[in-house]
C-alpha positions in Angstrom: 2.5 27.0 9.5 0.1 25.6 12.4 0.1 22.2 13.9 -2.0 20.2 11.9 -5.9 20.7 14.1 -5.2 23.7 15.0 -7.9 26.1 14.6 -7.0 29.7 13.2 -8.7 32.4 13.6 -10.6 33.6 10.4 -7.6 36.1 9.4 -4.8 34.0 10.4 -6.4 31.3 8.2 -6.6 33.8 5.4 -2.9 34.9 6.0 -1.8 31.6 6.3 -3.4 30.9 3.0 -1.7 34.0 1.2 1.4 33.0 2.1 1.5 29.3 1.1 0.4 30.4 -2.2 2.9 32.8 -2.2 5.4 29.9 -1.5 4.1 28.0 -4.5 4.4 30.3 -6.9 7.8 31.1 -6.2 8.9 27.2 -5.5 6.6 24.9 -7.7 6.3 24.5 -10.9 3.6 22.0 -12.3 3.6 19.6 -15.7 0.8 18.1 -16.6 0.7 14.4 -18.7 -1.8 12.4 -20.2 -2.8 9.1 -20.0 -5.1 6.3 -21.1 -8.3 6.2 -19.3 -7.9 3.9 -16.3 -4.0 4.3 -15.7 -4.5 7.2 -13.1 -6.3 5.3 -10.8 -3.7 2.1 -11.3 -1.0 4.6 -10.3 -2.6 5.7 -7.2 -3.3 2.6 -6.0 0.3 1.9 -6.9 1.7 4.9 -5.3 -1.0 4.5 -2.0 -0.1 1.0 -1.4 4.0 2.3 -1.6 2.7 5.0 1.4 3.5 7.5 -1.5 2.4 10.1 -3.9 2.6 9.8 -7.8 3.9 12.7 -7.9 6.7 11.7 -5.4 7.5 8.6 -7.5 7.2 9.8 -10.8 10.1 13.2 -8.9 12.3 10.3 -7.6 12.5 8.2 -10.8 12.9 11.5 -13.0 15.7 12.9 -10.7 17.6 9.5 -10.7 16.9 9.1 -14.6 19.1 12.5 -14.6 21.7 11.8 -12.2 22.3 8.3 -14.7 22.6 10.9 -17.6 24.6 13.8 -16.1 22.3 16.0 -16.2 22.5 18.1 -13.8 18.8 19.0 -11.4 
């Protein structure tokens, strides 16, 4: 992966592309929730004003819910 403001040329960009999707497929998985109108934007501010992601908090309190629990990640 490039330094962040590096410019690639118009292939490697495209490569680069391919292969960071290729990475996700293998390596993410996404779940999706819902919420009341409103909440979303409470939790990013939340999250922003942390210097984090929702996503990162909601990982790190689901991970540690499971270590309390036993169950294994």
């Amino acid at each position: 992966m490039p330094r962040r403001g590096t410019k690639l040329s118009p292939d490697a960009a495209q490569r680069n592309s391919e292969a960071i999707a290729r990475w996700k497929a293998e390596n993410i998985e996404n779940l999706s929730i819902g919420l009341r109108k409103g909440k979303r934007d409470a939790y990013k501010r939340l999250a922003a004003a942390r210097g984090t992601s929702v996503s990162a908090m909601i990982q790190t309190y689901m991970d540690e819910e499971c270590r309390k629990s036993g169950i294994e990640i």
